[in-house]
C-alpha positions as CSV (number, residue, x, y, z in Angstrom):
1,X,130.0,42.3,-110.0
2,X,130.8,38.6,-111.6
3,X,134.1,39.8,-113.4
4,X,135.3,41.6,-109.7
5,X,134.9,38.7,-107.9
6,X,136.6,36.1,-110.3
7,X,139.2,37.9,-110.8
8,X,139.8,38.8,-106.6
9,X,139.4,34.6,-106.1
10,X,142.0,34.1,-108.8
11,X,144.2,36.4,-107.2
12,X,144.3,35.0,-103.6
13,X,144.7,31.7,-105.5
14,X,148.0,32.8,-107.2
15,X,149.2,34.6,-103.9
16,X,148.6,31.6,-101.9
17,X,150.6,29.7,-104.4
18,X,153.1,32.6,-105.2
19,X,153.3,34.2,-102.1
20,X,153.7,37.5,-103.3
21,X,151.1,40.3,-105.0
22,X,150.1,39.3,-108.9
23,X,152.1,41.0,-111.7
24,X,153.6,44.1,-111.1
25,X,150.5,44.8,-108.4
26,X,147.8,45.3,-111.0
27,X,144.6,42.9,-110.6
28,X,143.9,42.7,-113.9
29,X,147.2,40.9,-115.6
30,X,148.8,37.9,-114.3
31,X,152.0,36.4,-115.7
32,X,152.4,33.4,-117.4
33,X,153.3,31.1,-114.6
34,X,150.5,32.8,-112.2
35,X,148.1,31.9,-114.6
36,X,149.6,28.4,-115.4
37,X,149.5,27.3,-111.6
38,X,145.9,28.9,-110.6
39,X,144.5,26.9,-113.8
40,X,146.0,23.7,-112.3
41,X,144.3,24.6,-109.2
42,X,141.2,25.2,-110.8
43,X,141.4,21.9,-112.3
44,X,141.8,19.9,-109.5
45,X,140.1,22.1,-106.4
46,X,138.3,24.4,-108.3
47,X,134.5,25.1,-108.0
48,X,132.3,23.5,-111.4
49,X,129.8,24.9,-113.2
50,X,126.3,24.0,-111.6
51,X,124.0,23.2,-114.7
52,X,126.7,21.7,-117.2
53,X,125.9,20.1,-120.6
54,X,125.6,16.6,-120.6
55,X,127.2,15.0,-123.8
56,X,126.3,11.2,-122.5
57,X,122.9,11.2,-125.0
58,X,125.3,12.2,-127.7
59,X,127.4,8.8,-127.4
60,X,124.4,6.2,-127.8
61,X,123.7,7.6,-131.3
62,X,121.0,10.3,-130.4
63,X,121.5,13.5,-132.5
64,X,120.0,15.4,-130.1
65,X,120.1,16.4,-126.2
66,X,118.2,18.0,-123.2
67,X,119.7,20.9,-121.3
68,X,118.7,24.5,-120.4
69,X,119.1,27.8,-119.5
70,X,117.7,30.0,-116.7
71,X,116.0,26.8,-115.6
72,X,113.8,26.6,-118.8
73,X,114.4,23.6,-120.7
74,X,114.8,23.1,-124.8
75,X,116.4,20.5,-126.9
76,X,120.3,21.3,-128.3
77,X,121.4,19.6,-131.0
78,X,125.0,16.9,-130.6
79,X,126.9,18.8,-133.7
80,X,126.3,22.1,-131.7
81,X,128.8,20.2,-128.8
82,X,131.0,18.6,-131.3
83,X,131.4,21.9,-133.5
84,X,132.2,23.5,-130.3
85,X,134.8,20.9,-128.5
86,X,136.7,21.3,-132.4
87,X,136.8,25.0,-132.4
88,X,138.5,25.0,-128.8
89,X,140.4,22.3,-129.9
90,X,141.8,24.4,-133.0
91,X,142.4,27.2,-130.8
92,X,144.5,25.6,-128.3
93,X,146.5,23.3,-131.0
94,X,147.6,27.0,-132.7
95,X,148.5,28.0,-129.2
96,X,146.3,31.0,-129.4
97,X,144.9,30.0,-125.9
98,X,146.1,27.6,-123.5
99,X,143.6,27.3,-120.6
100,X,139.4,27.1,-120.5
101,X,139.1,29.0,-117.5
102,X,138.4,33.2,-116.5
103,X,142.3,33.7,-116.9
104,X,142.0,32.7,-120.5
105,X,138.9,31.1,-122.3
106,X,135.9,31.5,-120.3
107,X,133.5,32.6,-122.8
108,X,132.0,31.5,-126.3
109,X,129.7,34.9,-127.2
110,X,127.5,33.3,-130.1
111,X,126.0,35.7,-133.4
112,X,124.8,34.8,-136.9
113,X,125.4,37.4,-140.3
114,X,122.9,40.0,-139.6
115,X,121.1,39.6,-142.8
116,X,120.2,35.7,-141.7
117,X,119.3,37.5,-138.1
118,X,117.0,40.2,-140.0
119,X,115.6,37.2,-141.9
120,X,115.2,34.0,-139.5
121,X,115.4,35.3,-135.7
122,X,114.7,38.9,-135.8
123,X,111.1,38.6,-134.4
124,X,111.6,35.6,-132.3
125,X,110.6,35.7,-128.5
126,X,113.6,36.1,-126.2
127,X,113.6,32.7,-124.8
128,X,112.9,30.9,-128.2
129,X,115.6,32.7,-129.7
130,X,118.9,30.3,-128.5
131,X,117.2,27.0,-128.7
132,X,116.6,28.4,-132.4
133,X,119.9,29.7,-132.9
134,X,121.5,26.7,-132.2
135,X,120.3,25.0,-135.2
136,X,121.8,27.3,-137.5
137,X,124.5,26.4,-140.0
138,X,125.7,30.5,-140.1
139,X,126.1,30.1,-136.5
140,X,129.5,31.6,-135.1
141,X,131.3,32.2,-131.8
142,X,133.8,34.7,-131.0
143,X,136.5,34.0,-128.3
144,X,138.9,36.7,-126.5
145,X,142.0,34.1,-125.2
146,X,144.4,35.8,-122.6
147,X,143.3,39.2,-121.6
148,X,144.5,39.1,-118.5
149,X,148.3,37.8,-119.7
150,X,150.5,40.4,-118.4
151,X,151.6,42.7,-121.7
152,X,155.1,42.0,-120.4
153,X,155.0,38.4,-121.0
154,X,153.8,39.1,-124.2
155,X,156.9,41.5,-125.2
156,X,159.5,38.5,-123.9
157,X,157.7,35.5,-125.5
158,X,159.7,33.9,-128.7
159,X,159.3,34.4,-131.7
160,X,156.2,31.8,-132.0
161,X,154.5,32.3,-129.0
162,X,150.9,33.9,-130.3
163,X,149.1,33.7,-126.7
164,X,148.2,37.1,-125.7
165,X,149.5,38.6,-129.0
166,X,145.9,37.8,-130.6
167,X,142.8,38.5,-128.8
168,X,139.8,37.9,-131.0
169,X,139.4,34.3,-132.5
170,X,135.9,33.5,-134.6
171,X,134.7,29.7,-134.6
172,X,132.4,28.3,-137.1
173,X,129.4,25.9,-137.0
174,X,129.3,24.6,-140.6
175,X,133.0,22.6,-140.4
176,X,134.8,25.8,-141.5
177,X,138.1,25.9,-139.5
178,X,138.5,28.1,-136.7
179,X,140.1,31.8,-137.5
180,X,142.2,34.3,-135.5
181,X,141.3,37.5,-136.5
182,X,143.9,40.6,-136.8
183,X,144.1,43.5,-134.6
184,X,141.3,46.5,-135.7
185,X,142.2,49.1,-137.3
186,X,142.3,50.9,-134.3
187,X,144.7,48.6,-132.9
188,X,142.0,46.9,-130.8
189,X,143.1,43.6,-129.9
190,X,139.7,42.0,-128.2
191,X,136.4,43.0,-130.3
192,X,133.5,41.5,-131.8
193,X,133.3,41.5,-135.7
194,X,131.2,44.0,-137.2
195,X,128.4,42.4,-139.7
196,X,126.9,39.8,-137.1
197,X,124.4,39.7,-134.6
198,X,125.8,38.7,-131.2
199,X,123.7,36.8,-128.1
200,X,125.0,35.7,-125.0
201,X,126.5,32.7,-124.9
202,X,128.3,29.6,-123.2
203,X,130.6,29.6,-120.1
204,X,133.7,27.3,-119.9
205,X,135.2,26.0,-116.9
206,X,138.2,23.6,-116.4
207,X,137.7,20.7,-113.9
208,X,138.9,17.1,-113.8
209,X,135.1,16.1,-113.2
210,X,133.9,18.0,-116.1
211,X,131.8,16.7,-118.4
212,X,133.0,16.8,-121.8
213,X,136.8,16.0,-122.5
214,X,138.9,16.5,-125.9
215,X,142.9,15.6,-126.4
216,X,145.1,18.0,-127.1
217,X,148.9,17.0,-127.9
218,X,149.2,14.5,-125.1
219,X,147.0,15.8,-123.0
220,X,143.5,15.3,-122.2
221,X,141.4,18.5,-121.7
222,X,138.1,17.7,-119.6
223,X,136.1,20.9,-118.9
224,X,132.2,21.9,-118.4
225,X,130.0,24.1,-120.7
226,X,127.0,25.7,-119.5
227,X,124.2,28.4,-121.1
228,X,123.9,29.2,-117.1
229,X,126.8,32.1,-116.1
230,X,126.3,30.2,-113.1
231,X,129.4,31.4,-111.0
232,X,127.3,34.7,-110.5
233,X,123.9,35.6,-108.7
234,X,120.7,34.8,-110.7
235,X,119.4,38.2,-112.1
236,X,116.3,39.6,-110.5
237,X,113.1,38.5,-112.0
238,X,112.0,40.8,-114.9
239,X,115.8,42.2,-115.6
240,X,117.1,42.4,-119.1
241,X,120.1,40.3,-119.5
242,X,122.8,42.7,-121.6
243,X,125.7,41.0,-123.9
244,X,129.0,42.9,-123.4
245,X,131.2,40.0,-125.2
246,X,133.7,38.3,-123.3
247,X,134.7,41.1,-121.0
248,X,135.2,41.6,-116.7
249,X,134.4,44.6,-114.6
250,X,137.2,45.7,-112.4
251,X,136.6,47.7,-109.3
């Protein structure tokens, strides 16, 4: 599975640096420096994403891009990437998240109130339903920063450290600033937010070629976004393509 293999890549890229298993032996949680160093590898040697959006249209006064998914093409509009680049932005400025990579931010699952979805989308083809969807004002993506930050780290970090404490962050397409949402009731940290309809969405990976960029403090973050999970196999033809939110598969 995807999630299996990231995270077994990951982990001979922190033992090669480390020299030693990742935290406490467990594959799934990496401590702070682990993750800190494998996300400056990743940025420099890392693989990119192989069908990343291309912002360039965006900065000759066009509204409007090209791009695709699954190899079929549709047009996106330029607020859709500017919304976006603020809303990671926002989370990283809170320090919420610190890295766009499968150790922290990866994923952007996209949903809309289900009332608008009842209303607008409901009977829409499969494949007309994103390039549709990404036109829409109620548009919203939900974010789960840091799952794999050791819950040790967590316990030690001061008093203002919030990465790892907060697992479910909601960004908006309609200016409204970004929002880190409390634990459930249940004490789930990482969920989806009941009331919306959810899609898949957009990968995010770190690399110093990538093709968008954004500052951060003094720091320039330059990453790629793609509708393609294109780090994994292409599905067989005919197979139905199932949203599990941000989420990995351990073996």
């Amino acid at each position: 599975m995807f999630g299996s293999k990231v995270i077994t890549a990951v982990a001979l890229a922190v033992g090669f640096f480390e020299g030693t298993s990742y935290a406490g032996g467990d594959p799934w949680f990496f401590t702070a420096d682990e993750i800190a160093r494998t996300y400056e590898y990743q940025q420099q040697f890392g693989a990119r994403l192989r069908n990343p959006l291309k912002r360039e249209q965006c900065l000759y006064g066009r509204n409007e891009v090209t791009t695709s998914v699954q190899g079929r093409e549709f047009v996106l509009p330029c607020r859709f990437i500017t919304e976006t680049i603020r809303q990671l932005r926002e989370m990283l400025e809170s320090g919420v998240a610190k890295y766009l990579f499968p150790l922290d931010v990866d994923q952007a699952v996209l949903g809309v109130p289900l009332e608008v979805w009842n209303k607008k989308y409901a009977k829409l083809s499969r494949q007309d339903v994103l390039p549709a969807l990404l036109h829409e004002p109620n548009l919203v993506a939900v974010y789960h920063p840091a799952q794999h930050l050791t819950p040790v780290t967590n316990q030690t970090s001061p008093a203002t450290e919030i990465w790892g404490l907060r697992r479910t962050v909601i960004g908006y397409y309609n200016g409204q600033t970004t929002q880190v949402l409390p634990p459930r009731s249940d004490g789930v940290l990482a969920y989806k937010p009941e009331g919306f309809h959810w899609l898949g969405g957009l990968t995010l990976m770190a690399h110093h070629l990538g093709e968008l960029q954004f500052i951060n403090g003094e720091s320039v973050v330059t990453f790629d976004m793609s509708f393609d999970d294109d780090r994994a196999a292409a599905p067989p033809k005919g197979a139905v393509l199932v949203d599990c939110g941000v989420c990995f598969v351990r073996q």
